[in-house]
N, C-alpha and C positions, 0 to 999 in steps of 0.2 A: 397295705398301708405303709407308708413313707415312715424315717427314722421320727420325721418331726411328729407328727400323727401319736404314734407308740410310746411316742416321750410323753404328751399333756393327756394323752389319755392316761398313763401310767400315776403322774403326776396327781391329776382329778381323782383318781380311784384312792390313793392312798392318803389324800386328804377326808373323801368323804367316808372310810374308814372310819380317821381318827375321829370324824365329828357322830359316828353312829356310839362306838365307843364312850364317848363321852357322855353323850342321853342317855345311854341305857346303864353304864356301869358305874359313871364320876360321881355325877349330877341327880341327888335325891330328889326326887318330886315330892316334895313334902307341902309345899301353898301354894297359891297362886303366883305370890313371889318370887318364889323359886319359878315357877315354869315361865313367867318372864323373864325372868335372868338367863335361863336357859334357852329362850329363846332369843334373845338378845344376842348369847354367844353364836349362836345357831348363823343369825345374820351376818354377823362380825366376820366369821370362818367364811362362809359364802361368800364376801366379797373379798378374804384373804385368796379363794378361788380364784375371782373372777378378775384378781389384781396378777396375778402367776400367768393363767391363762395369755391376758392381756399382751402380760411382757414378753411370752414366748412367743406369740405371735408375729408381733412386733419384731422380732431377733429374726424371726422367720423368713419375715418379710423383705427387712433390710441387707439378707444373706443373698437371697434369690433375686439375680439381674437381670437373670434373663426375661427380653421381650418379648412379645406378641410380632409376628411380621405388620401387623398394623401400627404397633408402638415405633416400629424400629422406621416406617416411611414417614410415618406423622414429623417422628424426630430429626430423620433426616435429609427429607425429600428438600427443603431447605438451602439445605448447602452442598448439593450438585447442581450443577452447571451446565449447560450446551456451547461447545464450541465450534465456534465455524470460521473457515478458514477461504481463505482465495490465496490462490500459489499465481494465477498468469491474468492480467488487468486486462482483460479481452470479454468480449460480451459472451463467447462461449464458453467459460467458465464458471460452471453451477458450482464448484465450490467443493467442500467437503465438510463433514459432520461429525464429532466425536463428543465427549463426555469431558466430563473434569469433576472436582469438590474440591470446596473451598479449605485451604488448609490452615490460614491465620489471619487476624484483625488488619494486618498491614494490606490484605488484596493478593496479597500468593493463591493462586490455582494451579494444582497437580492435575498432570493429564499425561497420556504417552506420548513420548516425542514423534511416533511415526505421527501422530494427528495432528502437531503445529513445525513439524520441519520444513523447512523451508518455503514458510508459510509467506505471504505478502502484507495480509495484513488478518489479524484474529480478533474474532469477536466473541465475546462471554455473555453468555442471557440468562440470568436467574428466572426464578420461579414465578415472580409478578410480571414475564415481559419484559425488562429493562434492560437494556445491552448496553453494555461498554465495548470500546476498545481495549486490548488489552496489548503489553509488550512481552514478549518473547524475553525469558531471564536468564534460561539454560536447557539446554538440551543433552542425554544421556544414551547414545545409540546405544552403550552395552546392556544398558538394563529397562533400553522405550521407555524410559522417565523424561518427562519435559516440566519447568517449572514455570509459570506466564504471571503477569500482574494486573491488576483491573485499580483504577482507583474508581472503585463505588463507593456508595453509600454506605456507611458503617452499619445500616440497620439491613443491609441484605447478607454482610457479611458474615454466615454463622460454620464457622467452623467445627471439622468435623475431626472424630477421636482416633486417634491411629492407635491400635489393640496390637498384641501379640501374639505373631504371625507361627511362633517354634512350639508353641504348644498344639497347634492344631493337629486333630485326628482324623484319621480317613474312618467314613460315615457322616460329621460332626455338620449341621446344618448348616447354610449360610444363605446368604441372600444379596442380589444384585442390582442395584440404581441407576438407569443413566438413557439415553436419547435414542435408542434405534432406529435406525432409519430414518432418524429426526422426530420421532416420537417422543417426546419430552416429560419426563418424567415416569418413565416405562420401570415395573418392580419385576422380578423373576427370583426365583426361588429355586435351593435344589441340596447336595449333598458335597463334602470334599469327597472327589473321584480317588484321588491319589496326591503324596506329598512328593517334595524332591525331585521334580523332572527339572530336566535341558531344555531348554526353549529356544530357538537358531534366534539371532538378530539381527536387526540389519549391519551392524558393525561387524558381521561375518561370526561372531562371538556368540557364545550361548551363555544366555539368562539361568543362575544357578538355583536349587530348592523352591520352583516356581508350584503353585498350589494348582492341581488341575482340579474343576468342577463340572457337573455335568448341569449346570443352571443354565438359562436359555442366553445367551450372551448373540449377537449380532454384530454387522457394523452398524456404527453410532454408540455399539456401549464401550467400546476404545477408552481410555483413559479412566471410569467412572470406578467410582468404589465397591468394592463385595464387603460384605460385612458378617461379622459373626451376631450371633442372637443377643448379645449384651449391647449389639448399637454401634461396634467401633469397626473401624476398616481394618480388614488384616488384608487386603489385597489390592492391586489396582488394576483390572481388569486389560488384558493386554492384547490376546488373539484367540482367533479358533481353527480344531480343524471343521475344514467342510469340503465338499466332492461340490457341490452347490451354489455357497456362497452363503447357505444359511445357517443356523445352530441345527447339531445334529446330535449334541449333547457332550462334547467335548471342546470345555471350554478353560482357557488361562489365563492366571492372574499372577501380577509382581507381589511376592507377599512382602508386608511390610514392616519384617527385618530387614529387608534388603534395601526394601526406598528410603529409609528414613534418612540414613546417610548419606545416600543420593542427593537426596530431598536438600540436604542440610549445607552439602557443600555446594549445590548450583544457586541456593540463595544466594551465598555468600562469595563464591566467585565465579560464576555461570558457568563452571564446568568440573569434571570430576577428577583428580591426582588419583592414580593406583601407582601399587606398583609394578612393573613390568618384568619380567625374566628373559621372552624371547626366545622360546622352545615351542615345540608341538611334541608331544609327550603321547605314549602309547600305553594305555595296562597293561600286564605283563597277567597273561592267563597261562592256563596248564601246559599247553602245547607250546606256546612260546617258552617258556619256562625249561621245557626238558632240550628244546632246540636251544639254546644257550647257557644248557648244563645249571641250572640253579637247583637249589633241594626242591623248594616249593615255589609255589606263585605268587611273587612280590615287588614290590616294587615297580618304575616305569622307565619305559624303553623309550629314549630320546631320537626321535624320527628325522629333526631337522633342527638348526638353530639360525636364529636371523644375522644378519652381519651386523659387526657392530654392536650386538647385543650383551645386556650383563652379560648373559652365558656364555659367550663366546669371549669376552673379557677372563670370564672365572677360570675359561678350560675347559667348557664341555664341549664335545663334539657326540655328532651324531652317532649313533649304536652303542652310545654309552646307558648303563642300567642304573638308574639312581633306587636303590634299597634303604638306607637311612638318609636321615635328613638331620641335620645339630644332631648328630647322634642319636638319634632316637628311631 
């Protein structure tokens, strides 16, 4: 039995106690009177139960969010999208297929940038059939975020909830939305594999704290959302491995601490500001460590630096060991 369980049973027990208590030790049976009066209170209590009950219920219910994988499609099959794309205006060009979800009232759709890069022209098709045009807003090789626009119709556009992506646990359920193979509207289900992997990108760059899952993921689910059991996106489904081409149970998603800011600044200037240092940096493990005379194994071993770059501004040169940083 669950904590809630143990509570209103505990609760129910110690009220119907007090109301036996009361018949048999308070409350003289002396008339008829009386045994109506005492039954009267009798009622009273019983519905002072069944008002407690009620409320705990109630508390119970509004604590617990998590959905049903049927709640979580119902609600959100909605506001993913299929994107299709033509890159060369040739008649041999079939095109290409990937995912998206709609992410606000203005017609923003997130997708990976591998699915509309240098796209020619993209197209968005909701869940009744209806396609737009959509324009290319910004594109993120470091993190395969692309951000596209549709002006539709207000009433297809239902936006979907971006959850929190750094609480996530390895076991913790999730579940996957989006167009396989141009299969529209396709669900898959399955477990976080692992938290915190490197995912290579096309920017040569690797995608940092990406959520691996072993949910059935394809191409065509490119861009689409994973979601946790409460309904909201903590992912945006990005690649897989396969020897094949097909899911083999190792699948990746952008989680979405990482996009949101992404997200944020290619609405607002179609492209992303970092900052840049201009090193290739090495850990520094055990063996490395005693070959360069250090106590322990710390800090990183500066491999290269680019010309021109801060660091090469600052004074770093190569086979130099950075150990503290601001002192710390």
């Amino acid at each position: 039995m669950d904590k809630s369980g143990v509570f209103v049973g505990a609760t129910v027990g110690s009220i119907s106690v007090f109301i036996i208590f009361t018949v048999l030790f308070i409350i003289p049976v002396e008339s008829d009177e009386t045994t109506i009066q005492m039954q009267n209170q009798i009622d009273k209590n019983e519905l002072q139960i069944q008002n407690q009950i009620d409320a705990i219920n109630n508390i119970i219910l509004t604590e617990s969010k998590t959905l049903s994988l049927i709640e979580i499609f119902e609600k959100s099959e909605p506001g993913v999208v299929r994107v299709n794309t033509q890159r060369n205006q040739t008649i041999n060009d079939v095109g290409g297929v990937g995912s998206g979800f709609v992410f606000d009232k203005k017609g923003h759709i997130i997708t990976n940038a591998h699915v509309i890069e240098d796209s020619t022209k993209t197209v968005v098709t909701f869940l009744d059939g209806r396609s737009y045009n959509a324009e290319i807003i910004g594109i993120d090789q470091y993190t395969d975020i692309g951000v596209i626009k549709v002006n539709a119709d207000l009433k297809l556009l239902q936006p979907l909830t971006l959850g929190d992506s750094s609480n996530l646990q390895v076991g913790e359920p999730i579940t996957a939305i989006g167009n396989p193979f141009g299969l529209s509207g396709s669900m898959t289900s399955g477990i976080i594999s692992q938290m915190g992997r490197l995912l290579p990108s096309g920017s040569g760059y690797s995608i940092p704290d990406v959520i691996q899952t072993d949910a059935a993921i394809n191409p065509g689910n490119s861009g689409g959302p994973l979601f946790d059991l409460e309904g909201r996106v903590v992912g945006i489904n990005s690649q897989i491995y396969s020897r094949s081409g097909g899911s083999i149970g190792l699948s990746f998603a952008i989680p979405a601490s990482v996009a949101i800011e992404v997200i944020e600044q290619l609405k607002t200037n179609g492209q992303v500001q970092r900052g840049w240092l201009g090193v290739a940096i090495q850990d520094v493990n055990k063996s490395l460590a005693e070959s360069l005379q250090l106590g322990t194994p710390q800090g990183a071993l500066i491999n290269a630096v680019e010309p021109n770059s801060p660091a090469e501004k600052g004074g770093i040169k190569p086979g130099d060991v950075i150990v503290r940083f601001n002192a710390l």
